[in-house]
N, C-alpha and C positions, 0 to 999 in steps of 0.2 A: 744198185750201183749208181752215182753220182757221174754226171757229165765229169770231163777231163779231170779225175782223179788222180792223176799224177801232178798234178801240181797240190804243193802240201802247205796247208792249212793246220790251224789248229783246231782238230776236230773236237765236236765237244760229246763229256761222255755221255755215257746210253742212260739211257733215262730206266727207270725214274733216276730224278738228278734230284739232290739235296739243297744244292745252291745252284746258281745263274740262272735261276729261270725264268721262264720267260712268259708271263702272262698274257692271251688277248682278248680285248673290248670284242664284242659277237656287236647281236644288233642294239641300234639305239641312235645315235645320230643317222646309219642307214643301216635298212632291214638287208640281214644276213643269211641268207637259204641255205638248204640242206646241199643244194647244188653248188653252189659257192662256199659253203664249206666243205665237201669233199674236194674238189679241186682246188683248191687252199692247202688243205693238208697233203695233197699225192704230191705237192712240190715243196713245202715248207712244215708236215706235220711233225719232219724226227726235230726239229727248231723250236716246237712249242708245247708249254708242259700243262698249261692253266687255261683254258674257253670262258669266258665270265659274260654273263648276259647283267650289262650295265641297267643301272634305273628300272631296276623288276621289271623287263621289255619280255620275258616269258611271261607276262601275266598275258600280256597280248597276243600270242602265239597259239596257234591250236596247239591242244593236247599231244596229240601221237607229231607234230613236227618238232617239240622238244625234247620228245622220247628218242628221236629219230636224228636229231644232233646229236645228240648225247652221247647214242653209241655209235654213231660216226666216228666222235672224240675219244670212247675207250679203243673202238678199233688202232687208233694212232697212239695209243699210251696217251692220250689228253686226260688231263682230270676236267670235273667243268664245276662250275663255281655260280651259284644264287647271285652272286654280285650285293653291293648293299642295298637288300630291301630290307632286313629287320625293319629298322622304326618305320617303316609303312606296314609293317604284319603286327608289329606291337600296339599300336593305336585302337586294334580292333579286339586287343587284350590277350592273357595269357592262353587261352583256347585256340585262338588262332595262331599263334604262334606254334604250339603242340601240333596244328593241322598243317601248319608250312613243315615245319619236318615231317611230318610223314609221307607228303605230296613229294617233298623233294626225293626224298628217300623211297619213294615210287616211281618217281620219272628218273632215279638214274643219278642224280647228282651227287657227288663226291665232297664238297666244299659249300659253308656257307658260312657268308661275310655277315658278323655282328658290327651293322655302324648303327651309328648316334650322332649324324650331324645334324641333324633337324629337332633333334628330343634328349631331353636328359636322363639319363639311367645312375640308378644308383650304384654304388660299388659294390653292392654282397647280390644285386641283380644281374653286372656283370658276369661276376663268377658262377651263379644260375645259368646264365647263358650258355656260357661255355660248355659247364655240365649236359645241358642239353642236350647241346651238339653231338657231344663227345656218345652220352646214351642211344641218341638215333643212329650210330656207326656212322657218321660225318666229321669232319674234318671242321672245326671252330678256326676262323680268319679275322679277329677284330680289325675293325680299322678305327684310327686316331687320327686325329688332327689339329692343327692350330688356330683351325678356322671353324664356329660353329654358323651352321645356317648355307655349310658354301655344299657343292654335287651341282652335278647335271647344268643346268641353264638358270647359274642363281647372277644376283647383282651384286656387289660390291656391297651396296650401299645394306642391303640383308641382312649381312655377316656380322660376326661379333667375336674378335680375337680370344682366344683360349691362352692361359698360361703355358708357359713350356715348361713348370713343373707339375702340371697339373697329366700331362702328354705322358710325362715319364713314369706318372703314378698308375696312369690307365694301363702303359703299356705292362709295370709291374704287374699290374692285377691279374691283367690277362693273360701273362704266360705262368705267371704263378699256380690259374685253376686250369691251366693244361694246354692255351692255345696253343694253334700249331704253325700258324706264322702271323706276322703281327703287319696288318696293311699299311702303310706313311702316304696318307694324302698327301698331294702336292701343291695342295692351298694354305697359303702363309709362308710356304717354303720356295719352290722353283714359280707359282701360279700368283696372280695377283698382289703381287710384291714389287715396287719399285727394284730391288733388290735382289737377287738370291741369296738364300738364309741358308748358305753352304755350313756355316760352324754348326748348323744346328744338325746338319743330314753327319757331319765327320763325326759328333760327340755322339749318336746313336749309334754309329756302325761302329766307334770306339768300345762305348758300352755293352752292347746287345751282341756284335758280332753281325757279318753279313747273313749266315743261315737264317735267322730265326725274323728278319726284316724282307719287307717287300715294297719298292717303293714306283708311286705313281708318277710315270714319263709319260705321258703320251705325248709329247712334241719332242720334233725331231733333234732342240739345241740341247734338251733335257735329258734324254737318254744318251746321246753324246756322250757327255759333260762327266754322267755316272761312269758310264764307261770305262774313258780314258782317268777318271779321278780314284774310281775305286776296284778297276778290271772286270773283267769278265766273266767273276763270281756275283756279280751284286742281281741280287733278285728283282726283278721288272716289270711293271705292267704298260703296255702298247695299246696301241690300239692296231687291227688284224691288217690294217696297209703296209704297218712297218719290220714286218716281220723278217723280212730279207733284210733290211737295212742294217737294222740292230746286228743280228746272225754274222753278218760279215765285219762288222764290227766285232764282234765276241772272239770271233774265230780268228783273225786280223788279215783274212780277205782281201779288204779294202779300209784303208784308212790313212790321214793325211800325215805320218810320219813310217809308223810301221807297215810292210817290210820293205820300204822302199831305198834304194840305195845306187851308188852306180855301177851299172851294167855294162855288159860288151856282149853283142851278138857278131860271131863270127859263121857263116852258112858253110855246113859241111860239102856243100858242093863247088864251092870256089877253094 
């Protein structure tokens, strides 16, 4: 039961949820415990559908503490998500790759993100990937982007812009050989952009539809923006401080137009 439930909200529905959901960053800019992830979730877990350990920071992690998230995160109906290490497991060739699924798929994890921003993959390797995934009983999440060379703590200066039909082709490829949602970097789009390259985020959620996209906010004017521009179905990645924020956003809680309107309070005891 929720504090002061009587006042009504747009609750959102039970999960598992198809669309609106709600991704979060675990550790990586700060280390995330099992202790702060369970009290994280006893106040905000029916909120959050996806746990993703950014920049392979479970490589870091003892053993049995990521076992020990993990079912944390099934206890709450959390999926939890590799985040994008492939091309850090591919480098050390197709073998290794074979032993990341089966690791993952031993400790417990649900999702793993095929990126490619640092390495070029071919397109029938792609669809390899996928298949992979899909063989280990995991759940394939490519990620695309318009920026190659950008994650974690890169420079500007690094990076090297990607076509946006090149974007459209990748993401064709991958929902083609079965993936199951399709990750939108937020580099070249809302991140490192003079700009925000809005037409480009409207012409994907045009095309694709919101289900089958998931797109990177972690800042607070970003997920806004999604919000109020494509509602409270658009699929999300946060990072785990803003988890309330967003939610009352979703729900319309709190927000600077809805429900707000004028009021009269009269006390039944006068």
């Amino acid at each position: 039961m929720k504090a002061f439930e009587f006042i009504k909200i747009g609750e959102l529905p039970p999960k598992p949820r198809d669309r609106g959901l709600t991704e979060i960053r675990g550790s990586y800019y700060v280390v995330v415990t099992p202790t702060y992830v369970r009290e994280l979730f006893e106040i905000a877990g029916d909120y959050i559908d996806i746990y993703k350990y950014s920049g392979g920071s479970m490589r870091l992690h003892p053993r049995e503490v990521v076992l020990r998230i993990n079912r944390l995160c099934h206890d709450y109906g959390i999926l939890v998500s590799t985040g994008g290490f492939t091309e850090r497991v591919l480098i050390q060739g197709s073998e290794a790759f074979d032993k990341y699924l089966e690791e993952a798929s031993s400790l417990e994890f649900d999702i793993v993100e095929i990126s490619s921003g640092y390495i070029d993959i071919e397109d029938e390797d792609k669809v390899e990937l996928v298949k992979a995934v899909k063989r280990a009983g995991l759940k394939p999440k490519p990620e695309v982007s318009l920026v190659k060379g950008a994650g974690g703590a890169h420079e500007i200066w690094e990076t090297e812009n990607i076509p946006y039909d090149h974007m459209l082709r990748d993401i064709d490829i991958y929902l083609s050989a079965g993936a199951w949602k399709i990750m939108i970097e937020s580099e070249g789009i809302t991140e490192g952009v003079r700009k925000w390259r809005t037409d480009i985020v409207d012409t994907l959620i045009k095309k694709y539809g919101l289900e089958k996209l998931m797109f990177e906010a972690a800042e607070r004017p970003v997920f806004r923006w999604y919000i109020y521009t494509f509602g409270r179905d658009v699929n999300l990645f946060i990072d785990h401080t803003q988890v309330i924020e967003l939610t009352a956003l979703r729900t319309g809680l709190w927000a600077p137009k809805e429900p707000w309107g004028k009021v009269r309070y009269i006390s039944r005891s006068t």
